[in-house]
py3Dmol code that shows the C-alpha trace and the ligand (Angstrom):
import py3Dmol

protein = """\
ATOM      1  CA  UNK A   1     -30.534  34.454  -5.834  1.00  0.00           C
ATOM      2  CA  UNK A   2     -26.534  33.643  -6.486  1.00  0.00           C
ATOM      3  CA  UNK A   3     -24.337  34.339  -3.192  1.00  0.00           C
ATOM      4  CA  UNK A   4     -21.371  36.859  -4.023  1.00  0.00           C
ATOM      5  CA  UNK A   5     -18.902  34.502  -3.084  1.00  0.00           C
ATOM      6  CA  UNK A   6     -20.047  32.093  -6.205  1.00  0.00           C
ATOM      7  CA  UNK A   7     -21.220  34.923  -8.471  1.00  0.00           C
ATOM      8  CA  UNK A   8     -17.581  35.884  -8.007  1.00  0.00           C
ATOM      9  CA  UNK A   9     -16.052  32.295  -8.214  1.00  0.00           C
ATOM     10  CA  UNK A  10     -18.524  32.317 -11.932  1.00  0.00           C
ATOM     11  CA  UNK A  11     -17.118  35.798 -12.745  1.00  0.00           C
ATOM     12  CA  UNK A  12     -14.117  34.417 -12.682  1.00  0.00           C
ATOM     13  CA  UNK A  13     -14.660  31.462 -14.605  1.00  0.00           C
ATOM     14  CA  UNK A  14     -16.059  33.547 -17.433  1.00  0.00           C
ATOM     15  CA  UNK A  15     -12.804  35.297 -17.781  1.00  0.00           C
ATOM     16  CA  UNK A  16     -11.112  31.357 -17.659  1.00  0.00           C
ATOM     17  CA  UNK A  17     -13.194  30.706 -20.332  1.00  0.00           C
ATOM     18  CA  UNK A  18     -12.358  33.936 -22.623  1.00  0.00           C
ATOM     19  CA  UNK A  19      -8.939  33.285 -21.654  1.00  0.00           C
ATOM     20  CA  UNK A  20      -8.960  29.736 -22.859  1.00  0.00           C
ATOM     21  CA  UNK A  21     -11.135  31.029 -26.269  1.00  0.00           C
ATOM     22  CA  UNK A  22      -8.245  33.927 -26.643  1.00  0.00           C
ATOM     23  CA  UNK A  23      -5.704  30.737 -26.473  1.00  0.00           C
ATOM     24  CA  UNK A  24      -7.187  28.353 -29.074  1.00  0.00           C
ATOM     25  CA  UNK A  25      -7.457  31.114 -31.442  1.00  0.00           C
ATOM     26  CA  UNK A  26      -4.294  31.315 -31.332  1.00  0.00           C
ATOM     27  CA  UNK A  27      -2.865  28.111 -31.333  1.00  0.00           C
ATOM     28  CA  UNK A  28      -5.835  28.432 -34.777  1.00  0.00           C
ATOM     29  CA  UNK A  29      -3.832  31.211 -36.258  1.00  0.00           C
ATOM     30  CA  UNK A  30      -0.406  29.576 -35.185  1.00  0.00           C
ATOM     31  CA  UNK A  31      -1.536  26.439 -37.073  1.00  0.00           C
ATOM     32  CA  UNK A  32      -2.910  28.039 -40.374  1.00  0.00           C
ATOM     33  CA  UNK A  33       0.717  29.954 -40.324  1.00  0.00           C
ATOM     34  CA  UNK A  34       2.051  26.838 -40.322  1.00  0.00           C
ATOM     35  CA  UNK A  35       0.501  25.087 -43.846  1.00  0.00           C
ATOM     36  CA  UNK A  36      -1.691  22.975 -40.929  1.00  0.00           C
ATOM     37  CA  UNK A  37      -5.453  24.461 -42.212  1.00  0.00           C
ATOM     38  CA  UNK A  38      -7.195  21.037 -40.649  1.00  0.00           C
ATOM     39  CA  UNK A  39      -5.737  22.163 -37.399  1.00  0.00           C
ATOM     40  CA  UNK A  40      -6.376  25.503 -37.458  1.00  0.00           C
ATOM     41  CA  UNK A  41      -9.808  24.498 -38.166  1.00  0.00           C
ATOM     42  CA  UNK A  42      -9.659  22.642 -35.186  1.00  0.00           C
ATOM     43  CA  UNK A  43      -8.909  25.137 -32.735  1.00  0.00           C
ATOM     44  CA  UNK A  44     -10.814  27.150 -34.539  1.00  0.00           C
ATOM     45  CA  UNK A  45     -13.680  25.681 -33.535  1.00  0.00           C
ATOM     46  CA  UNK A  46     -12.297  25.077 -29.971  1.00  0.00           C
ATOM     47  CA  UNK A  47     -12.211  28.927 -29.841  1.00  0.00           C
ATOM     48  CA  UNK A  48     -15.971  29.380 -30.003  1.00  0.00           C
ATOM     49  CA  UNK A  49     -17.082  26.389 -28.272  1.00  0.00           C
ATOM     50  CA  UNK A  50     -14.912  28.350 -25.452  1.00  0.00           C
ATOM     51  CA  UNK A  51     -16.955  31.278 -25.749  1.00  0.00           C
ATOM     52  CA  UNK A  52     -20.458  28.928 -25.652  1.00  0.00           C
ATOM     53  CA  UNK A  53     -18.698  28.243 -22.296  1.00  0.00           C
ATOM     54  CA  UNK A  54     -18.164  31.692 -21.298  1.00  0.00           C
ATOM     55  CA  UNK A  55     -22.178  31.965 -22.716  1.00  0.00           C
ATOM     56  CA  UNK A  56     -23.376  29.588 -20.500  1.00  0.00           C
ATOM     57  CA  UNK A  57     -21.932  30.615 -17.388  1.00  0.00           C
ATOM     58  CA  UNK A  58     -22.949  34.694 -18.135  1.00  0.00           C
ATOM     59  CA  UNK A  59     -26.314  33.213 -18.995  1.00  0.00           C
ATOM     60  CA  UNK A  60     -26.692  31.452 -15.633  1.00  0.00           C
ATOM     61  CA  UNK A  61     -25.633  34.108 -13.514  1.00  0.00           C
ATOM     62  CA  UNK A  62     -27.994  36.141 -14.836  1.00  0.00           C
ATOM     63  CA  UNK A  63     -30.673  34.113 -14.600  1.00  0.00           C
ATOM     64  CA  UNK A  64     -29.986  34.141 -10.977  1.00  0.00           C
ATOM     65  CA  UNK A  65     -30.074  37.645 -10.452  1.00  0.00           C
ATOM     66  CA  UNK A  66     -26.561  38.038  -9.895  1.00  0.00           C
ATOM     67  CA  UNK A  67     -24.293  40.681 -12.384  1.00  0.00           C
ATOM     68  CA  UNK A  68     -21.875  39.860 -14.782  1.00  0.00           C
ATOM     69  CA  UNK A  69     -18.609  41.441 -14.702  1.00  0.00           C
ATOM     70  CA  UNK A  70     -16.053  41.006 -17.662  1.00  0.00           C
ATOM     71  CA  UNK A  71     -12.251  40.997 -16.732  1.00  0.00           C
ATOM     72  CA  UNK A  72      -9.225  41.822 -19.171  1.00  0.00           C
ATOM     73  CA  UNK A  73      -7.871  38.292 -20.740  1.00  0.00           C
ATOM     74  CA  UNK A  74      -4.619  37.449 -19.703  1.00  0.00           C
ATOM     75  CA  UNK A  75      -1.583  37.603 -22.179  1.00  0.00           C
ATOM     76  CA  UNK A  76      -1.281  33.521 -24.447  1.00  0.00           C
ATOM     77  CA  UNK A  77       1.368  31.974 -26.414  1.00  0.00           C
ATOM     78  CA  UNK A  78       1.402  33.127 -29.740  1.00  0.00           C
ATOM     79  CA  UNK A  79       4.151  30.297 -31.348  1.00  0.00           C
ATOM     80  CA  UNK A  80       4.985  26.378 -30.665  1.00  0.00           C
ATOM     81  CA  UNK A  81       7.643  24.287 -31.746  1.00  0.00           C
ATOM     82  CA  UNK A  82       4.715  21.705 -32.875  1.00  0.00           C
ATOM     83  CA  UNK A  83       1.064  20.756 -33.136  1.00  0.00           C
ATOM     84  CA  UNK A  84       1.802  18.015 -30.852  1.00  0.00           C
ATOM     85  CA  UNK A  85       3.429  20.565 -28.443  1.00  0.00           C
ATOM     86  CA  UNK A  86       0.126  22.854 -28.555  1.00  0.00           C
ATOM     87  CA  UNK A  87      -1.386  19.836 -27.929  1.00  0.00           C
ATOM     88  CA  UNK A  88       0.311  18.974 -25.016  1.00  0.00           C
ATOM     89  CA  UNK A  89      -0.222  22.307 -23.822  1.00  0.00           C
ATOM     90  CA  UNK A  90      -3.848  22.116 -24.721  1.00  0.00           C
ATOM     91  CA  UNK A  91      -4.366  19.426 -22.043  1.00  0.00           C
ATOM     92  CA  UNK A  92      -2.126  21.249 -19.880  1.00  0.00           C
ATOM     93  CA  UNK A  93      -4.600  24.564 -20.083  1.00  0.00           C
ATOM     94  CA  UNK A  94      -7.524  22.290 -19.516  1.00  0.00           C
ATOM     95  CA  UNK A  95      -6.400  20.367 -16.349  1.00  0.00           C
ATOM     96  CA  UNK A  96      -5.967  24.288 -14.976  1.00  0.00           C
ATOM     97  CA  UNK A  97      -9.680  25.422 -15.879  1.00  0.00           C
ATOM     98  CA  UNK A  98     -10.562  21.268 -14.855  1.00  0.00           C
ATOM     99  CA  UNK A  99      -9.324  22.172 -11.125  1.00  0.00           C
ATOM    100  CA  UNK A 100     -11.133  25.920 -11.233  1.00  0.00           C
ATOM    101  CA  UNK A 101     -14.312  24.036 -12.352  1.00  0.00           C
ATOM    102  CA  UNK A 102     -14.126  21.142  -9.495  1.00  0.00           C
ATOM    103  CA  UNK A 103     -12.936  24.575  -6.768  1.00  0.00           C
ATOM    104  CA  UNK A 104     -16.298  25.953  -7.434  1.00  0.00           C
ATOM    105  CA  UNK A 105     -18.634  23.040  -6.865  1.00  0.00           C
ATOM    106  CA  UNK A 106     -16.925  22.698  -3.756  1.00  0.00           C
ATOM    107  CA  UNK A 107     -17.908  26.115  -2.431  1.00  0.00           C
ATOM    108  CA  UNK A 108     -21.450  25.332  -3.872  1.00  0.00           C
ATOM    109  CA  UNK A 109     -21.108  22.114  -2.320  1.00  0.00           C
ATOM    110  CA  UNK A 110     -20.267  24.148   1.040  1.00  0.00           C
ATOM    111  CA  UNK A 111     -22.933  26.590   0.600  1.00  0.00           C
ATOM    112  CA  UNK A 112     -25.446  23.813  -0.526  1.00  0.00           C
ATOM    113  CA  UNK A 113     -26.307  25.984  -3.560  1.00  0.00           C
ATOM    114  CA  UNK A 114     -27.458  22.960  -5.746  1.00  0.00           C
ATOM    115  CA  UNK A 115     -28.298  24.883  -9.306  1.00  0.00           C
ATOM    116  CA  UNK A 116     -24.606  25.567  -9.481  1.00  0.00           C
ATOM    117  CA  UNK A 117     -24.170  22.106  -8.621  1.00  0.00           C
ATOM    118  CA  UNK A 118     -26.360  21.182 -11.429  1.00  0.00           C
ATOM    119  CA  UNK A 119     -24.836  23.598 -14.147  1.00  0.00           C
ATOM    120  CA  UNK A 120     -21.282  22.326 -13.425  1.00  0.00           C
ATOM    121  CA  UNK A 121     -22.269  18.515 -13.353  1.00  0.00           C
ATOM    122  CA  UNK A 122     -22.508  19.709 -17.406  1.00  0.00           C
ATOM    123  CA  UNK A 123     -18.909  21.331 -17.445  1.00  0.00           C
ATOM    124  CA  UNK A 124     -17.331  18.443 -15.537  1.00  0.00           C
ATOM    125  CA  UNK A 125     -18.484  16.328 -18.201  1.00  0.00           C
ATOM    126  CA  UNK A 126     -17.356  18.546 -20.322  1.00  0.00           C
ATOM    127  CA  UNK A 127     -13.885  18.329 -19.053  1.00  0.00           C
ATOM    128  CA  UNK A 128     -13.310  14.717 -19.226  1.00  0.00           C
ATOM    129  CA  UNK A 129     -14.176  14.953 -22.808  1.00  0.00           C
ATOM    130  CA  UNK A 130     -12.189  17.722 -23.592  1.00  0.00           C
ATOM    131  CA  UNK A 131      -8.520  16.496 -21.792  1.00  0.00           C
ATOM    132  CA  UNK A 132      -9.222  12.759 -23.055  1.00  0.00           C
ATOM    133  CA  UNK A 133      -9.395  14.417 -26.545  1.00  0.00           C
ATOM    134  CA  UNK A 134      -6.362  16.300 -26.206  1.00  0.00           C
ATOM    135  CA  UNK A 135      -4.548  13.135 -24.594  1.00  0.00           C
ATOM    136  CA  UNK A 136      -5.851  11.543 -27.419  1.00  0.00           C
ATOM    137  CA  UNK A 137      -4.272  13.842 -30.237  1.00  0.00           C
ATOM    138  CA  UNK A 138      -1.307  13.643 -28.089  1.00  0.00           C
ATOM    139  CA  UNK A 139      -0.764   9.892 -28.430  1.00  0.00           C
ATOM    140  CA  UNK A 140      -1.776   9.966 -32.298  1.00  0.00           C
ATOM    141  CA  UNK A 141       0.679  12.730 -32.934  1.00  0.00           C
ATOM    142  CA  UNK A 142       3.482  10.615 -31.290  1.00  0.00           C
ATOM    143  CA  UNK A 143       2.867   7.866 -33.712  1.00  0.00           C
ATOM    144  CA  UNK A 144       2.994   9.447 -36.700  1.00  0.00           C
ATOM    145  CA  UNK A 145       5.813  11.763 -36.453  1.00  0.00           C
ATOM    146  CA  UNK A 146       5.896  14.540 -39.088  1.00  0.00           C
ATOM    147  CA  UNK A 147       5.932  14.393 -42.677  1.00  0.00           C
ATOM    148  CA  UNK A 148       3.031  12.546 -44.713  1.00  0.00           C
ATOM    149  CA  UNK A 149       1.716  11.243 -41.673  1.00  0.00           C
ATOM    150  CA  UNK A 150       0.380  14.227 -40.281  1.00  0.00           C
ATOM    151  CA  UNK A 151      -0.330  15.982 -43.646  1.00  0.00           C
ATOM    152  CA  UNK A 152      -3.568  13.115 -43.401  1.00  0.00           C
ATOM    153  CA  UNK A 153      -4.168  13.625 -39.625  1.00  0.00           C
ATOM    154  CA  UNK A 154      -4.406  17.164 -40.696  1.00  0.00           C
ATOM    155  CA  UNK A 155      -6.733  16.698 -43.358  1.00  0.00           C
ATOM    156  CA  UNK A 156      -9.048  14.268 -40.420  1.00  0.00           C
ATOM    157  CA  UNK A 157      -8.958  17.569 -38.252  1.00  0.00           C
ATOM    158  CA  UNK A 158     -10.254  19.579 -41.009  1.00  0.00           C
ATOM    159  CA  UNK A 159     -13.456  17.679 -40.986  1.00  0.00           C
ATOM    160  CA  UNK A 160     -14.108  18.667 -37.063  1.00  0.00           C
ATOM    161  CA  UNK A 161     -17.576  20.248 -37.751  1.00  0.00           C
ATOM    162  CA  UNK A 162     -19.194  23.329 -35.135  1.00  0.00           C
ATOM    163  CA  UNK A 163     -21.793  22.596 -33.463  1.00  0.00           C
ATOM    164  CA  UNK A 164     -23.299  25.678 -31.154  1.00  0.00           C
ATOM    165  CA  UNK A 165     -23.955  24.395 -26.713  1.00  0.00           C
ATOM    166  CA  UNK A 166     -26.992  25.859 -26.256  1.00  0.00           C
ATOM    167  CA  UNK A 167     -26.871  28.541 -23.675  1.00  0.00           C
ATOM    168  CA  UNK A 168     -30.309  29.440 -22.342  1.00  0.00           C
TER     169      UNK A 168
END
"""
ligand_1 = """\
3
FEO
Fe -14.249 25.550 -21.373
Fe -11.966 23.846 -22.597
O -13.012 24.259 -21.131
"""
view = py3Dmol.view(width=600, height=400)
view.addModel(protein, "pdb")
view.setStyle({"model": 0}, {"cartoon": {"style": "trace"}})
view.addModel(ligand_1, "xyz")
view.setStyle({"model": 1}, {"stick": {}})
view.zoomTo()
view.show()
């Protein structure tokens, strides 16, 4: 059985989760406004691997026993002056949810609740993937400027390919 204080602290996440999901679909729609359809494919996939996120927390709360409880999604940025500024604020967003992730495991630490432990040894891994890719399209971007070189970067982002986390 899941304590309240980290059935709360997972609640929480959840809505983190849908709030980051709510964010890349925008920067998505943002992107295919902009003649950037690689991009927007991009995010577009970083929109539902979000909600796998979201998935995979609900999923293991209820396998505990404990109740999910959906929040309203806080307000996003709809425009940027760039890609490489939504990138930038990309890894911005995902150092926040990186420190919400690492403030839970300490209270399961605390409360020597090791399943929780053992779920988010998956998510941290998750988020040193997901800022060193960010970082990564950061640097990239600031080498090739605009113009023809990121017409091709954008065509190398169109390839990004979905690929469903398995939740249960
Ligand atoms: Fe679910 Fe991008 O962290």
């Amino acid at each position: 059985m899941i304590s309240k204080k980290i059935e709360s602290a997972i609640n929480d996440q959840i809505n983190a989760e849908f709030w980051s999901a709510y964010l890349y679909l925008s920067m998505s729609t943002y992107c295919a406004h902009k003649s950037l359809p690689g991009a927007a494919n991009w995010f577009h996939i970083q929109f539902k691997e979000e909600q796998d996120h979201a998935e995979k927390f609900m999923s293991f709360i209820l396998s505990r026993g404990g109740q999910v409880l959906l929040q309203p999604v806080a307000k996003v940025e709809t425009s940027w002056e760039s890609l490489l500024s939504a990138f930038k604020d990309t890894l911005a967003h995902e150092k926040v949810v990186t420190a919400k992730i690492n403030h839970i495991y300490d209270l399961a630490v605390e409360e020597k609740d090791y399943a929780t432990q053992s779920l988010l040894n998956w998510f941290i891994d998750e988020q040193v993937e997901e800022e060193e890719t960010a970082q990564q399209m950061i640097d990239t971007l600031g080498m090739i400027g605009d113009g023809y070189g990121l017409y091709q970067f954008d065509k190398e982002l169109a390839a990004r390919v979905y690929t469903p986390i398995v939740t249960a």
